[in-house]
C-alpha positions as a Markdown table, in Angstrom:
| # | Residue | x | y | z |
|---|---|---|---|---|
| 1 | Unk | 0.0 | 0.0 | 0.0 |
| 2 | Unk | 1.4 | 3.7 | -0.8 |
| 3 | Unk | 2.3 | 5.7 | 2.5 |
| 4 | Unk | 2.3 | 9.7 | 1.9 |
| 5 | Unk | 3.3 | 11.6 | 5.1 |
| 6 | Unk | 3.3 | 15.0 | 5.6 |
| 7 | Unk | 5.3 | 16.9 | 7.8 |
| 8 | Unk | 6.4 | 20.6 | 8.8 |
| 9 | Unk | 3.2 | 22.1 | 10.4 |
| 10 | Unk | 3.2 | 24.1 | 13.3 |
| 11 | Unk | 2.5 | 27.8 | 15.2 |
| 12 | Unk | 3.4 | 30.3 | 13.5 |
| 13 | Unk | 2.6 | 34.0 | 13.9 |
| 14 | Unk | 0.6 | 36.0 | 11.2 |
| 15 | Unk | 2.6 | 37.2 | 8.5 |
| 16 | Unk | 4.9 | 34.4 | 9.2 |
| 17 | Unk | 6.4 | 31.1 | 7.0 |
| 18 | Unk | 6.2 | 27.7 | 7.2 |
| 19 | Unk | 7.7 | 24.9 | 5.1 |
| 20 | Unk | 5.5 | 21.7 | 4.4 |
| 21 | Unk | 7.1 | 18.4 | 3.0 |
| 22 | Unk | 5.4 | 15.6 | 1.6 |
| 23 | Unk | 7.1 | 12.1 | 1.9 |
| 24 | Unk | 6.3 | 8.9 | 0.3 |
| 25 | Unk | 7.1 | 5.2 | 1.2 |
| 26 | Unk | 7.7 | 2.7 | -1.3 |
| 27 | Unk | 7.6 | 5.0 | -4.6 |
| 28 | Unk | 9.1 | 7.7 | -6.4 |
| 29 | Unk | 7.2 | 11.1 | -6.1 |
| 30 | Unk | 8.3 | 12.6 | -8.9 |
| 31 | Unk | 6.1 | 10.4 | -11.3 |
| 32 | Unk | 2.6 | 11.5 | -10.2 |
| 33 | Unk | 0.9 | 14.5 | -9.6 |
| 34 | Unk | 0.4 | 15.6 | -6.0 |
| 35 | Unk | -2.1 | 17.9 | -4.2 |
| 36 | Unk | -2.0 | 20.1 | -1.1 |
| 37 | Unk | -5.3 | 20.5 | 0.8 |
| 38 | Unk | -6.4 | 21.6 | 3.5 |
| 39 | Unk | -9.4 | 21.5 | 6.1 |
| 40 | Unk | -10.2 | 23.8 | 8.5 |
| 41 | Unk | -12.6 | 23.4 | 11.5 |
| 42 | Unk | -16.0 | 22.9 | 10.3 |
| 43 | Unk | -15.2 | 23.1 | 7.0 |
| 44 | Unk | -14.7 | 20.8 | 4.2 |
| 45 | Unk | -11.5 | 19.8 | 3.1 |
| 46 | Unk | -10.4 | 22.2 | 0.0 |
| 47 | Unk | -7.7 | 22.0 | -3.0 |
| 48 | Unk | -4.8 | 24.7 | -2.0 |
| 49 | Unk | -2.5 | 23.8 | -5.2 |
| 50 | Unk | -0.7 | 20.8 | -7.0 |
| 51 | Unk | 1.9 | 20.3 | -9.1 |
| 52 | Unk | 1.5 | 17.7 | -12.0 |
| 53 | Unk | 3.7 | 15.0 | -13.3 |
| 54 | Unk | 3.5 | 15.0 | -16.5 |
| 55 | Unk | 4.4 | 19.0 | -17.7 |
| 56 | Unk | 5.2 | 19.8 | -14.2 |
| 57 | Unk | 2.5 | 22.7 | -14.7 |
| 58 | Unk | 1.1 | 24.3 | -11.1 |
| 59 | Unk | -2.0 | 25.4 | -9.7 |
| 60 | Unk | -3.0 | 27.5 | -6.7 |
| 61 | Unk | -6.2 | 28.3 | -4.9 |
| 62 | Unk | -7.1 | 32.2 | -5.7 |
| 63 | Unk | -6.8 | 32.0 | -1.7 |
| 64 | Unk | -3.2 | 31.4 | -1.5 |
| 65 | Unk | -2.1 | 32.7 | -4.8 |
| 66 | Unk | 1.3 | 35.2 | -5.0 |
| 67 | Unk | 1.7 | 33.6 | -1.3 |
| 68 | Unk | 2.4 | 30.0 | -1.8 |
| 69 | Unk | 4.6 | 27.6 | -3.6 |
| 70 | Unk | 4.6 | 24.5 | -4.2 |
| 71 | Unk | 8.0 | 22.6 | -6.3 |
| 72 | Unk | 9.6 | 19.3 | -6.0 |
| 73 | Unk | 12.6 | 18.4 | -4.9 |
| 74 | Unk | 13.8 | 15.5 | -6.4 |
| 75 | Unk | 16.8 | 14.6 | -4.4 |
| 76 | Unk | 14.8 | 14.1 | -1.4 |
| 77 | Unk | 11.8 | 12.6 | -2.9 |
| 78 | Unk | 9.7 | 15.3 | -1.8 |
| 79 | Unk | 7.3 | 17.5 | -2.9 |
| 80 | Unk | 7.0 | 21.0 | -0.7 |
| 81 | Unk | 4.3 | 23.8 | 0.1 |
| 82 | Unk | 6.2 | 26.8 | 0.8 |
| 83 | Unk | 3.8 | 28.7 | 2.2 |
| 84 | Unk | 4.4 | 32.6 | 3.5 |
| 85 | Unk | 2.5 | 35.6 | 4.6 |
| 86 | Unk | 0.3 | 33.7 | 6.2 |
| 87 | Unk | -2.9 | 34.7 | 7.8 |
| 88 | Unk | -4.9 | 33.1 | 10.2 |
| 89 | Unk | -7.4 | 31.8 | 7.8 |
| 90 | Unk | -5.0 | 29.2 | 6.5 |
| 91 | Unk | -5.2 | 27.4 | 9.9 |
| 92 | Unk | -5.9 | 24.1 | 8.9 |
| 93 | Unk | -4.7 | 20.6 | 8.7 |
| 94 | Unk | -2.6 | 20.3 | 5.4 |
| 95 | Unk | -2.9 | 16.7 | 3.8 |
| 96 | Unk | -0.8 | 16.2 | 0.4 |
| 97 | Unk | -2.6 | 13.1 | -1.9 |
| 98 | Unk | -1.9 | 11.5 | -5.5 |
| 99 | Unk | -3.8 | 14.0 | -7.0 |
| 100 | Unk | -5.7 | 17.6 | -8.3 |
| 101 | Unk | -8.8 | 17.0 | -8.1 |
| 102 | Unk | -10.3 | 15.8 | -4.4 |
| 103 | Unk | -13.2 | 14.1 | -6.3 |
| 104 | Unk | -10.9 | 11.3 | -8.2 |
| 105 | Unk | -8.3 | 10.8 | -4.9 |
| 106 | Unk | -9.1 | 7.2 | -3.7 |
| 107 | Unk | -8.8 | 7.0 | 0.6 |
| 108 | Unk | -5.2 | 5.0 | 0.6 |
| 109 | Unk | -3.8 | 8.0 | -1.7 |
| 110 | Unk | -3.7 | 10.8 | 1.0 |
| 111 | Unk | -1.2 | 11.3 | 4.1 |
| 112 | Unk | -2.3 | 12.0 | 7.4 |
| 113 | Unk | -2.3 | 15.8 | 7.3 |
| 114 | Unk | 0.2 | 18.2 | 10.0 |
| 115 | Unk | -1.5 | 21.0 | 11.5 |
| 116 | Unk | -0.9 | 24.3 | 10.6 |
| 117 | Unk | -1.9 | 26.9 | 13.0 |
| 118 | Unk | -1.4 | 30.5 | 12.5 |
| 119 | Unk | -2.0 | 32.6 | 15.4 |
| 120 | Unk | -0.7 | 35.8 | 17.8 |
């Protein structure tokens, strides 16, 4: 079964940076496409961007856009969400999954999300 695990969460004040990695077990990341999302309390778990395998092309939620990034870095096996001036409206659990779109992810494709909590 694939393993993603995210990691890098954690309190950080508002206008602040944080770092989140996304690790696989037991495959290469670089040959799928991979999703960041993200639910908050009470609210349903939303697409924040993705990066794709095939043209490497990237999206971003109009939320997050000019604020984060998200790349791969190959040597590691990674894919990251840089993610700065954040706001406390991003406070959420960040999951990263084999995918874009949340509709088409199958349950054993997802990690097991690291909180992200931006507060004073």
């Amino acid at each position: 079964q694939v393993r993603l695990v995210e990691s890098g969460g954690g309190l950080v004040q508002p206008g602040g940076s944080l770092r989140l990695s996304c690790s696989p077990s037991g495959f290469t990341m670089d040959f799928y496409t991979v999703g960041w999302f993200r639910q908050a309390p009470g609210k349903e778990r939303e697409g924040v961007s993705c990066i794709r395998s095939g043209d490497g092309s990237t999206t971003y939620a109009d939320s997050v856009k000019g604020r984060f990034t998200i790349g791969r870095d190959i040597a590691k096996n990674t894919v990251y969400l840089r993610m700065r001036s954040l706001k406390p409206e991003d406070t959420a659990v960040y999951y990263c999954a084999l995918g874009c779109d949340i509709r088409y992810i199958d349950n054993d494709w997802w990690g097991q999300g690291t909180q992200v909590t931006v507060s004073s």
